[in-house]
C-alpha positions as CSV (number, residue, x, y, z in Angstrom):
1,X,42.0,-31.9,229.0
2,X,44.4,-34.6,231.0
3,X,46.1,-31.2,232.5
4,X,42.3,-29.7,233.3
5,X,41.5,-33.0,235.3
6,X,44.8,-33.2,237.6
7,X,44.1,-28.9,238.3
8,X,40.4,-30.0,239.3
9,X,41.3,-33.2,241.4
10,X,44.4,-30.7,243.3
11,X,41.8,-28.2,244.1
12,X,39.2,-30.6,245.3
13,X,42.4,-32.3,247.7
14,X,43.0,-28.9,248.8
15,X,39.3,-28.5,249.9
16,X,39.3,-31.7,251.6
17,X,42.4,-31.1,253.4
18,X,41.6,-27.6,254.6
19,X,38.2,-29.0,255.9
20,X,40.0,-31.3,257.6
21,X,42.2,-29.1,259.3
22,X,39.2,-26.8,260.2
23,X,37.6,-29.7,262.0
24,X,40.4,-30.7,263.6
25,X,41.6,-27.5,265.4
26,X,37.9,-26.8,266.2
27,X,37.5,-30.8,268.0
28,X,41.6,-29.3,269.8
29,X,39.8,-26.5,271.1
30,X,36.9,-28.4,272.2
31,X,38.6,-31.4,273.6
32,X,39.6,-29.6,277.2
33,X,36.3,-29.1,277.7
34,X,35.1,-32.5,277.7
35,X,35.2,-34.8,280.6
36,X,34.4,-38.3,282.4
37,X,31.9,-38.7,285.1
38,X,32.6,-41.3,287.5
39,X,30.5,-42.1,290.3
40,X,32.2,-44.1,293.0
41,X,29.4,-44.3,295.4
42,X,25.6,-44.8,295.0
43,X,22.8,-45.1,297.2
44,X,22.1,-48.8,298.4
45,X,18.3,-48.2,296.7
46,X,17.1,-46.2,294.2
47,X,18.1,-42.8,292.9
48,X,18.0,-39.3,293.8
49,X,15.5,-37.3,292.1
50,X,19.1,-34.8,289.6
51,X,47.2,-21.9,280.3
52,X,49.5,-22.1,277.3
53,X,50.1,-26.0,277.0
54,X,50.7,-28.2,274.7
55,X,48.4,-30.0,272.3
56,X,45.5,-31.4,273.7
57,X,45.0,-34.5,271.4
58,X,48.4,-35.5,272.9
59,X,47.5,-35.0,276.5
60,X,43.9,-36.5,276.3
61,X,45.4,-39.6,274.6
62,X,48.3,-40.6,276.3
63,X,47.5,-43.2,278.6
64,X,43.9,-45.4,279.4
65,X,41.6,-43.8,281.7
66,X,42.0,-46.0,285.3
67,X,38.3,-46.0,286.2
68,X,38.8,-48.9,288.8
69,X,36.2,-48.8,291.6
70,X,33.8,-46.9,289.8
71,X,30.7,-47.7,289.8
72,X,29.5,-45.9,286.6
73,X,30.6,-43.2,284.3
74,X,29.3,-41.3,281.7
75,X,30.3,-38.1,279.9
76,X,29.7,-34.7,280.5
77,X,31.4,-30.9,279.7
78,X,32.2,-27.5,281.4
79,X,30.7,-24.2,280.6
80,X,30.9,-21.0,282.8
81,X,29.0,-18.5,284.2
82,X,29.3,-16.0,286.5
83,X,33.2,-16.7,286.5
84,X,32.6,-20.1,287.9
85,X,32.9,-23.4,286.1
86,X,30.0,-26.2,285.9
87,X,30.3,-29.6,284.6
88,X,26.6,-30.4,281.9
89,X,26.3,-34.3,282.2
90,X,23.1,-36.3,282.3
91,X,20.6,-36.9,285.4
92,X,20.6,-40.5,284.5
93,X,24.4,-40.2,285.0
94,X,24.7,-39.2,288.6
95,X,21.2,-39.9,290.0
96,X,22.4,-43.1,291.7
97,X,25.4,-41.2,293.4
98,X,25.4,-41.1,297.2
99,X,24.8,-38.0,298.7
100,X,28.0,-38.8,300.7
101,X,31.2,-36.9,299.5
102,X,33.6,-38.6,297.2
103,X,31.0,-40.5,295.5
104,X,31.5,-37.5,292.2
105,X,34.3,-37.4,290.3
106,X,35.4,-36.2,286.8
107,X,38.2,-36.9,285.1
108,X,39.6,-33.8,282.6
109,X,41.9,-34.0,279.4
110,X,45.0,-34.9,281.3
111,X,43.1,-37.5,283.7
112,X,43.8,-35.3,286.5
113,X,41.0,-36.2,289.0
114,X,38.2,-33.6,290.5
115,X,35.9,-34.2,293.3
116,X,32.3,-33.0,292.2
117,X,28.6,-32.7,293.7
118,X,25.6,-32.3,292.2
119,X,24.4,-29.2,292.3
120,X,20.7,-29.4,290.3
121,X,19.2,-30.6,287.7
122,X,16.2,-32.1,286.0
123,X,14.9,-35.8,285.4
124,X,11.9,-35.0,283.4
125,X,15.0,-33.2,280.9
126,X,17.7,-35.8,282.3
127,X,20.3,-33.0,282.7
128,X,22.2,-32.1,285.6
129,X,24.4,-29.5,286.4
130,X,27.7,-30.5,288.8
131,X,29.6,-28.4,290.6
132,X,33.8,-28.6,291.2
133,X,34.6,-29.7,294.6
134,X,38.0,-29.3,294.5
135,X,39.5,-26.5,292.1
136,X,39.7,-26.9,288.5
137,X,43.3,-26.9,287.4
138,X,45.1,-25.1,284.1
139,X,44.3,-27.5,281.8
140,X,40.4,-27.4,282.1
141,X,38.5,-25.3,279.2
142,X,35.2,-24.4,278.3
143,X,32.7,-24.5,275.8
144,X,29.7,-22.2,275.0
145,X,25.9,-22.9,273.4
146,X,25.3,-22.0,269.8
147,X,23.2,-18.6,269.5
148,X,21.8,-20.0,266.5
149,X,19.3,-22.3,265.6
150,X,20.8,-25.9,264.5
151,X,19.6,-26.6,261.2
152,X,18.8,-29.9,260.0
153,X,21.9,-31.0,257.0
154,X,24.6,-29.0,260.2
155,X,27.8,-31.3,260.4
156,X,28.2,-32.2,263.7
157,X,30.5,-34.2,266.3
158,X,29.5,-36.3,269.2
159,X,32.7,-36.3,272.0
160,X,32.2,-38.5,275.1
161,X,33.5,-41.7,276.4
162,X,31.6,-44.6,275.1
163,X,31.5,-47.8,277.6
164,X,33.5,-45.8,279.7
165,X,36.8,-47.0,278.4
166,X,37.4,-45.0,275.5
167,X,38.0,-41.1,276.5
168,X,38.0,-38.5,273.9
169,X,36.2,-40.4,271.5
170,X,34.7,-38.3,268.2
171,X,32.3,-39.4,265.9
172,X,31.3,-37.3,263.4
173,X,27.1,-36.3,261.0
174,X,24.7,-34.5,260.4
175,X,21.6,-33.3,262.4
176,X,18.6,-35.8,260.8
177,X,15.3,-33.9,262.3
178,X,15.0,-31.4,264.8
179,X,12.4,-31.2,268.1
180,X,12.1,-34.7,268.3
181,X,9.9,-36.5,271.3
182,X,10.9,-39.9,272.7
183,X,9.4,-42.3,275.3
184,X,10.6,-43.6,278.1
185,X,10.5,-42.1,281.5
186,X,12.7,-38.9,281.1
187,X,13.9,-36.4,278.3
188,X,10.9,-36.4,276.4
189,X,10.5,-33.5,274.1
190,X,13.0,-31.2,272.4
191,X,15.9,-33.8,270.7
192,X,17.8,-32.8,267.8
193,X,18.3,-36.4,266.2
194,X,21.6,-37.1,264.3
195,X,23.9,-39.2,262.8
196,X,27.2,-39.1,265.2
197,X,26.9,-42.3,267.2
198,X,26.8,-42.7,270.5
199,X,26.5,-45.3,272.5
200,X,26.5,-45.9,276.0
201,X,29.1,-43.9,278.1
202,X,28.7,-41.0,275.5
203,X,25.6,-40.2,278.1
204,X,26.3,-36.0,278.7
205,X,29.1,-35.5,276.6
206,X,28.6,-32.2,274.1
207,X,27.5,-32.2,270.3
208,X,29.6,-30.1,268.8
209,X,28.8,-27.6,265.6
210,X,31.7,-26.7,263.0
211,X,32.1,-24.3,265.0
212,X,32.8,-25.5,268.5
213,X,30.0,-24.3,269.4
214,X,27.4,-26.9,271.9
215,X,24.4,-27.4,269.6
216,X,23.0,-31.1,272.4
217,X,23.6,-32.9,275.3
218,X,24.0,-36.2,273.9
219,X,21.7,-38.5,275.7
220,X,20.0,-41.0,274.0
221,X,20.1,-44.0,271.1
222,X,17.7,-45.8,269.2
223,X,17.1,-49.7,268.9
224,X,14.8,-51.5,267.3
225,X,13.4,-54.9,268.1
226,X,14.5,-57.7,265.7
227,X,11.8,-60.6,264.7
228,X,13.5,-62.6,267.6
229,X,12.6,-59.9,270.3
230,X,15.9,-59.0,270.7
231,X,17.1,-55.0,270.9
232,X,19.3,-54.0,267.5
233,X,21.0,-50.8,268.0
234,X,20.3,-48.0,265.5
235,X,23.8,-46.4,265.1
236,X,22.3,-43.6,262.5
237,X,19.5,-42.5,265.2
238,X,20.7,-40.8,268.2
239,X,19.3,-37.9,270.2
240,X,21.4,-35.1,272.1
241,X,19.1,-32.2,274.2
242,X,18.4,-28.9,272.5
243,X,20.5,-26.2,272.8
244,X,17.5,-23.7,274.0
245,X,16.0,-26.3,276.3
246,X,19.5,-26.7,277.6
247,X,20.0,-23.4,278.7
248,X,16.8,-22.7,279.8
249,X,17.3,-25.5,282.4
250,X,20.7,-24.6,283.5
251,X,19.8,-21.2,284.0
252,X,16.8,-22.3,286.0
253,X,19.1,-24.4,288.2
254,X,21.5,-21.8,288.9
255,X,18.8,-19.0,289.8
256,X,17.0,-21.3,291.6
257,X,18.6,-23.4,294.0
258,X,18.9,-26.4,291.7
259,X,15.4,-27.1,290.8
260,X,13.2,-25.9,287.3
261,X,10.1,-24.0,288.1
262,X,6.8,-25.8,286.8
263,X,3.4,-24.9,287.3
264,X,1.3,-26.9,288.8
265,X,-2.6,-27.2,287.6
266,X,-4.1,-29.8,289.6
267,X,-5.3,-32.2,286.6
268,X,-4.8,-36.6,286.4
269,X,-5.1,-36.6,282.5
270,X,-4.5,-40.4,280.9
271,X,-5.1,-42.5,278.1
272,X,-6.0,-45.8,278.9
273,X,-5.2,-49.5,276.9
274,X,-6.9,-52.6,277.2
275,X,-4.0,-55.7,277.3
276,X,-4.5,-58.9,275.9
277,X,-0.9,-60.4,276.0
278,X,1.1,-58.7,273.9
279,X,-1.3,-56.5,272.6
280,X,-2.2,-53.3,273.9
281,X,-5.9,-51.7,272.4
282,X,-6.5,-47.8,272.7
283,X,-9.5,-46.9,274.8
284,X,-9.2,-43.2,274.5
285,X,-9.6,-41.4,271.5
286,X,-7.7,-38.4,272.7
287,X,-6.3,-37.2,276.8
288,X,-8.7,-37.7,279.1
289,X,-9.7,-35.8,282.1
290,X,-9.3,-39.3,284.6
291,X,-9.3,-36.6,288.0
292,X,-8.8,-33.2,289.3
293,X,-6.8,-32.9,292.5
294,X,-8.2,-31.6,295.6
295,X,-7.1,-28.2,296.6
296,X,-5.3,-27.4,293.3
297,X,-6.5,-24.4,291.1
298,X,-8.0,-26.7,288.6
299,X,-10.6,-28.0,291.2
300,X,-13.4,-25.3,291.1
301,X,-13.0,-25.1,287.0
302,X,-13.4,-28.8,286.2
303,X,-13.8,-31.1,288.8
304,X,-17.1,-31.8,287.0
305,X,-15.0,-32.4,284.1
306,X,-13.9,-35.8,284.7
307,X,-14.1,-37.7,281.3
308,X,-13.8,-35.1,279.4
309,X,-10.8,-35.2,276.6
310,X,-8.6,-32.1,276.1
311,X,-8.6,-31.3,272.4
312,X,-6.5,-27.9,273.0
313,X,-4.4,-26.2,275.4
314,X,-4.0,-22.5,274.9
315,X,-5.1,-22.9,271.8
316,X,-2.6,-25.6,270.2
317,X,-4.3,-28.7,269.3
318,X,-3.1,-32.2,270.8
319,X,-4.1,-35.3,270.0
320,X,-2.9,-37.4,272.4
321,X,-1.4,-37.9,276.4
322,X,2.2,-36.8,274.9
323,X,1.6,-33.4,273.5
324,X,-1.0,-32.7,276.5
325,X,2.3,-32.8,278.4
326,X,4.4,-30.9,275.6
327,X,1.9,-28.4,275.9
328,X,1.5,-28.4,279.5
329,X,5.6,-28.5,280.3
330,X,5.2,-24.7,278.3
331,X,2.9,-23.0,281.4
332,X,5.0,-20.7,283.4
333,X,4.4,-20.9,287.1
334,X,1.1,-18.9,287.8
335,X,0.4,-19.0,283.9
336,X,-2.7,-19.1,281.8
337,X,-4.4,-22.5,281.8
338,X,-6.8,-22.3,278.4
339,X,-8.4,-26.1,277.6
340,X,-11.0,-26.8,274.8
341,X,-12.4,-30.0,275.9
342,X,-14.6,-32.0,274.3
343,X,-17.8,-34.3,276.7
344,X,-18.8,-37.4,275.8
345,X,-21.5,-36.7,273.8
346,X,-19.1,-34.6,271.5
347,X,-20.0,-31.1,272.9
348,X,-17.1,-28.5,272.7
349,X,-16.9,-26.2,275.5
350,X,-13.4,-23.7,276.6
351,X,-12.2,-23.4,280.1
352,X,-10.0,-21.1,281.1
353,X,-7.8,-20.4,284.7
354,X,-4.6,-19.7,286.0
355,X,-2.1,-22.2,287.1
356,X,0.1,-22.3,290.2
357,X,3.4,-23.4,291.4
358,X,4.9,-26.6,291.0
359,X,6.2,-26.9,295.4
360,X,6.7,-29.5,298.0
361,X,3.2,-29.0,298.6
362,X,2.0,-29.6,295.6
363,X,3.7,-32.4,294.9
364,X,2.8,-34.1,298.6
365,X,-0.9,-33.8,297.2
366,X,0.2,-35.6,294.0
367,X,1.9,-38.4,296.0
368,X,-1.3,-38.7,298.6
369,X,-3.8,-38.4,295.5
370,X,-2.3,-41.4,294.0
371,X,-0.9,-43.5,297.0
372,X,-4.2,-43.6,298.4
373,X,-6.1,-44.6,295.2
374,X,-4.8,-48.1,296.2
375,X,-7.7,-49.6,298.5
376,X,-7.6,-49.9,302.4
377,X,-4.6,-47.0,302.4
378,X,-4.5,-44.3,304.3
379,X,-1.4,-42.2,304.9
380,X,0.2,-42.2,307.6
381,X,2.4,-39.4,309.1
382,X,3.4,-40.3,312.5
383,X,6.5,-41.7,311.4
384,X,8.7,-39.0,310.2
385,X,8.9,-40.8,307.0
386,X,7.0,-41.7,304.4
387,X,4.5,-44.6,305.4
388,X,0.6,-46.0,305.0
389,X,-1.5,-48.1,306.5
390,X,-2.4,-51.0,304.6
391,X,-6.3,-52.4,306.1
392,X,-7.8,-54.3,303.0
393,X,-6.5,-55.2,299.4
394,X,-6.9,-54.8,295.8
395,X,-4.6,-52.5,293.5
396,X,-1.6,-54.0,294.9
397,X,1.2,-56.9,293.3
398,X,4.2,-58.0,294.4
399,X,6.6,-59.8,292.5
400,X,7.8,-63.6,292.0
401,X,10.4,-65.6,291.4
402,X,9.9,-65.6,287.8
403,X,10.0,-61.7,287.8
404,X,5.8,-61.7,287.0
405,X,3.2,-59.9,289.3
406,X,0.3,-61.5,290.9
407,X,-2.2,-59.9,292.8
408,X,-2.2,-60.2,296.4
409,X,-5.2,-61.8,298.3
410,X,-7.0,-61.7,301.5
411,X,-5.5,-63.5,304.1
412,X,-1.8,-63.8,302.8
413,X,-0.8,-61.2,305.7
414,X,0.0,-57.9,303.9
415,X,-3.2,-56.3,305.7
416,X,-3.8,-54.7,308.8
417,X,0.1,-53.6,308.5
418,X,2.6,-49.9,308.5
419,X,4.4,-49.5,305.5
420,X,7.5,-47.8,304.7
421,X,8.2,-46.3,300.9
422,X,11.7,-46.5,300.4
423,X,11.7,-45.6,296.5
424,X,9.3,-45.9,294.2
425,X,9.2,-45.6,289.9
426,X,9.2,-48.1,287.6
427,X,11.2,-51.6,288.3
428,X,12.7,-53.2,285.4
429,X,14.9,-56.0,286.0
430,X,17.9,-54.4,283.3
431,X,17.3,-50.9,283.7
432,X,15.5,-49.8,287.1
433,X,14.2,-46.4,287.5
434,X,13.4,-45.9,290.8
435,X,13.9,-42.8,293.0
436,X,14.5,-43.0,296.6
437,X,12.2,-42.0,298.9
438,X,12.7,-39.7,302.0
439,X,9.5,-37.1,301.9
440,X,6.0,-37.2,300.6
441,X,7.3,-34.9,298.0
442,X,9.9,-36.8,296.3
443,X,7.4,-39.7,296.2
444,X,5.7,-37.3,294.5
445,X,8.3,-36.3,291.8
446,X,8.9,-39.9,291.2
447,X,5.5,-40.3,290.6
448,X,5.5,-37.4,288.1
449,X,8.3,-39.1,286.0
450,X,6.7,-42.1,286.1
451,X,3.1,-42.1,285.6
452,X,3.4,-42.3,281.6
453,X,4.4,-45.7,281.8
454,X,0.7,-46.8,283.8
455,X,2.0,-49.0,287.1
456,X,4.1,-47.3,289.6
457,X,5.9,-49.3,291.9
458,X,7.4,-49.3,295.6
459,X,9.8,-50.8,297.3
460,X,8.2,-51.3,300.9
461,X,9.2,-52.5,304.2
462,X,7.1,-53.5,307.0
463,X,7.2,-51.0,310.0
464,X,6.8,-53.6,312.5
465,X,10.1,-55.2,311.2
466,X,12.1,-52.6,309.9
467,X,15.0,-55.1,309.3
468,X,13.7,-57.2,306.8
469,X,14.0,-57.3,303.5
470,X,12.4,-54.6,301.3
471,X,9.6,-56.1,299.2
472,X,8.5,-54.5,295.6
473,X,4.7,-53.8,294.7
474,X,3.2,-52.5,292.0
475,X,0.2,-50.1,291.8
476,X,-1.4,-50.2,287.9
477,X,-3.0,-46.5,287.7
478,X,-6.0,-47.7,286.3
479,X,-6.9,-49.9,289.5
480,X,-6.5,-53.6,287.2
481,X,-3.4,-55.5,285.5
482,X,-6.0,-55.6,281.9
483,X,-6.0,-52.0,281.5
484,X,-2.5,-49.7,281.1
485,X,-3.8,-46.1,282.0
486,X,-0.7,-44.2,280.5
487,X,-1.1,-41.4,282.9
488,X,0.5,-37.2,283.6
489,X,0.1,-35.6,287.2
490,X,0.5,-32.0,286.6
């Protein structure tokens, strides 16, 4: 019996130790793919809308990364296609680099120090796709997407560099759920959640199958709020981009000259909340038909559909604003638009029309179609740059000293006055997401990303005094600070 034991406990060591040397020479042969993002420039305000060697364990370990001067850094690996090599990171990564060169760098398994540029990407996704500026060296590798489906129970490993001081870091679980959705203003459908932490710094660094295979792009964490209001981080959730998705984007960035295709379909669909302090009431039952945008192939179906609710699109039921968008972000350009929709009274009626293209255009009418639901504005285009006339009030708050809005009044000198829009998204005194400005259309895109959240806000300067300092307002969707109108332009 005693000999039976020790023959049982040598074969399960055995296991362990061959599993252990599996994972370990897949993470070596995945470790020369991973790299650190540091950006060394950004823009003054808001973003831009996205050999035979050695071991490599030694090499990416020898020495502390020297990150001095940077401004940021995340994570982020290389894949290639077409016999050219592409660093994956996140949008939220690099969207505050300068346009300027030298504001990119990455920093590969032997610290050796490339100049980058973005080349694409996609906020709504937050993944971006970099280009090499200066050629990649010896020791860089690659990695390639799983061709199967992740299951939930895989064994997987995050790599990145959490708080951008600890390169080459692993962590190591299993995939939780699968096709997860999460709030906020980007990345909103397709996460695989898991239990390899990350934390911040990890941000575009590869989840890595037992095969060294890419199954995420490792890109978000949970928290929860403790009973004193403060964020707890939730080291078992995390969230890391689908494989599919992933591809699908990157593939659409290098076809298309850095942007994804959308359609576009013309609608304002929202769910509104009534807020009483900290408490926030439904309104809507269901999405809600709020407007139909002028020009857009939605207008002649049902722009005498406004307050109606969507109940399906193309035949998959949604209950709410989020899968409305789930649903919608699946339209091809020029697709098939099919909505049951549901009147007031309760009576069902189908809808059906083709959607366009997701352009400049397009989203110029998006950015006119909200900016001007403000009262008294009126574009203004003789500028070369995006501004509006400001002639009355209402639907507009700037911000005080103790970080609160109020609503501005008659006679405190904001009327009768040009406006610039220098950014514009959603201000938050920790974490600000706002996008920088330069055409109608990327006030546009900004307000795209944004509109979930109900307000949108600007930074604005006055024409006549192009010098001073740029002032923040905030537009609340609905038209009043009691009512959060969570909102989707599409």
């Amino acid at each position: 019996m005693k000999k039976s034991i020790l023959t049982i406990s040598a074969l399960f060591l055995l296991v362990v130790y061959s599993f252990a040397q599996s994972a370990s020479a897949v993470l070596e042969k995945c470790l020369g793919a991973v790299v650190t993002v540091a950006v060394y420039q950004t823009e003054p305000l808001g973003k831009m809308t996205l050999g035979m060697r050695g071991s490599v364990s030694e090499d990416a370990y020898k020495q502390a990364l020297d990150l001095t001067n940077a401004k940021g850094s995340g994570s982020g690996f290389i894949i290639k296609k077409n016999g050219k090599y592409y660093v994956i990171t996140n949008a939220h990564v690099v969207e505050s680099a300068s346009t300027e060169s030298g504001s990119i760098y990455v920093f590969s398994i032997n610290q050796t120090k490339y100049e980058c540029k973005v080349l694409g990407g996609d906020s709504f996704y937050d993944l971006a796709v970099l280009e090499f500026v200066t050629t990649p060296g010896s020791e860089i590798s690659t990695v390639e997407f799983t061709k199967t489906e992740p299951l939930v129970g895989d064994r997987v490993f995050a790599i990145g560099n959490p708080l951008g001081s600890y390169p080459y870091s692993v962590t190591d679980g299993i995939i939780s759920a699968k096709n997860r959705a999460r709030g906020g203003l980007t990345g909103k459908f397709g996460f695989l959640q898991h239990t390899a932490t990350i934390i911040w710094g990890n941000s575009g660094g590869p989840l890595i199958n037992e095969k060294g295979e890419v199954v995420g792009v490792n890109s978000q964490i949970a928290f929860a709020t403790a009973p004193d209001g403060s964020q707890v981080l939730q080291q078992q959730i995390n969230f890391s981009l689908e494989p599919k998705i992933t591809e699908r984007i990157i593939t659409e960035v290098l076809n298309n000259n850095g942007r994804v295709k959308r359609s576009y379909i013309g609608l304002e669909v929202a769910q509104a909340y009534k807020v009483d302090g900290e408490n926030y009431t439904l309104q809507d039952e269901a999405a809600k038909i709020y407007g139909v945008i002028p020009g857009s192939n939605a207008y002649s179906y049902m722009g005498s559909k406004i307050g109606y609710f969507i109940t399906k699109v193309n035949g998959i039921a949604t209950r709410n604003i989020e899968e409305v968008l789930g649903e919608f972000e699946k339209i091809a350009p020029n697709g098939k638009v099919g909505l049951e929709i549901k009147s007031p009274s309760g009576a069902i009626e189908n809808v059906s029309f083709t959607a366009g293209t997701l352009r400049n255009i397009e989203l110029d009418a998006i950015a006119g179609y909200v900016l001007t639901q403000i009262p008294g504005v009126t574009l203004n285009t003789s500028y070369g740059q995006v501004a509006f006339d400001y002639k009355e009030g209402g639907n507009q708050y700037t911000q005080k000293e103790d970080k609160k809005f109020y609503q501005n009044k008659r006679g405190d000198g904001s009327y009768g006055k040009t406006y610039f829009v220098l950014c514009g998204g959603i201000y938050n005194e920790n974490n600000p997401n706002m996008w920088k400005v330069l055409t109608l259309s990327q006030l546009g895109a900004a307000i795209k990303l944004s509109g979930l959240s109900g307000v949108f806000d600007y930074y604005l300067s006055d024409a006549s005094n192009p010098s001073a300092q740029a002032t923040l307002y905030r537009q609340y969707l609905s038209g009043e600070s009691t009512i959060i109108k969570s909102t989707i332009y599409y």
